[in-house]
N, C-alpha and C positions, 0 to 999 in steps of 0.2 A: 671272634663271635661264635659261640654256639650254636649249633647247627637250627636252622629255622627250614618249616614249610608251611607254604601256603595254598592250601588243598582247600575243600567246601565248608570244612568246618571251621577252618580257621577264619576264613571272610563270613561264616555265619556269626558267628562269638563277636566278631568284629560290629557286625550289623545290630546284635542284638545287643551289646554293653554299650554300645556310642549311639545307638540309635539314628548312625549316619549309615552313606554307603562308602565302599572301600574307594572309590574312585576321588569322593569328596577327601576322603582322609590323606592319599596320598598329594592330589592335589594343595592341601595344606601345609602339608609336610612339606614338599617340592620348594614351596613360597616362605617356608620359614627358611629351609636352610640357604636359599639363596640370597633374601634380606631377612637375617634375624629380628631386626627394630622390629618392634611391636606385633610380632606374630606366633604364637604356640608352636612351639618344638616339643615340648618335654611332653606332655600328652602324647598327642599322636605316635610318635617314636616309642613310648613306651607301652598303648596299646597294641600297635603294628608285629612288635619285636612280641609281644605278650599270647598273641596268636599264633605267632608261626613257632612259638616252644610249647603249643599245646599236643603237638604232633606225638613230642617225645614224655612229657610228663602233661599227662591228661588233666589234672587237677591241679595244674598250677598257679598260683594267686599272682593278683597283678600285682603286689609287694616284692614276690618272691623274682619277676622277671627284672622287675626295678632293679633289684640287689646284684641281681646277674649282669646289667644293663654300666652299673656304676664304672665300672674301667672305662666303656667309652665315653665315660659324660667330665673328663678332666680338661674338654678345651673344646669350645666355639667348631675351631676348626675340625677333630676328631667327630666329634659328634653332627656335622653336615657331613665326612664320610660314611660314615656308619650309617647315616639313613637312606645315603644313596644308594649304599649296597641292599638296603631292607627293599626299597622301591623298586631298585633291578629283580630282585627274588621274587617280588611279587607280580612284576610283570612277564617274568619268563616262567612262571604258571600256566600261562595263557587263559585265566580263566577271566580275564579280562576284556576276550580280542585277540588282538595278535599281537604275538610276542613284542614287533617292534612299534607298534601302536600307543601312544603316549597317553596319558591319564588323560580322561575326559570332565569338564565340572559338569557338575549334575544339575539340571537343571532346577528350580525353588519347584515346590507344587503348589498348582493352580485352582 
């Protein structure tokens, strides 16, 4: 994996292309890679991973993190590590909480 970070701007890009918050996203993620059946991986995991290389190439398109992305996506299994390491990165940010503080779901707005 290419080096990723997830600093303010990465969860802002994040907030402002999915128009979700990081919490929700990782939570999703978390859910796909433990029951794949009928749940979005390949999103999440590629906007996740698409934010934390903006650190290093500031204008990078989310095509371009895809392409970089492609080595882990050869098997089910690969690709639930690979997210789990992105989720770990983003949680030892701490800009979450605390580090060992597990994603939260967000609640609907009222």
């Amino acid at each position: 994996m290419k080096p990723v970070k997830f600093d303010f701007n990465a969860f802002y890009m994040i907030e402002e292309t999915t128009g979700r918050g990081v919490p929700a996203l990782l939570v999703e993620l978390s859910a796909a890679t433990s029951d794949p059946v009928n749940k979005r991986i390949f999103s999440p995991l590629a906007r996740l991973y698409w934010a934390g290389r903006l650190h290093e190439i500031a204008g990078m398109s989310l095509r371009e993190a895809i392409a970089e992305l492609q080595p882990e996506a050869d098997s089910q299994d690969k690709l639930a590590k690979f997210a789990e390491s992105l989720i770990n990165k983003v949680t030892e940010s701490g800009l979450l909480g605390g580090k060992d503080d597990p994603p939260k779901q967000e609640s609907p707005a009222q």
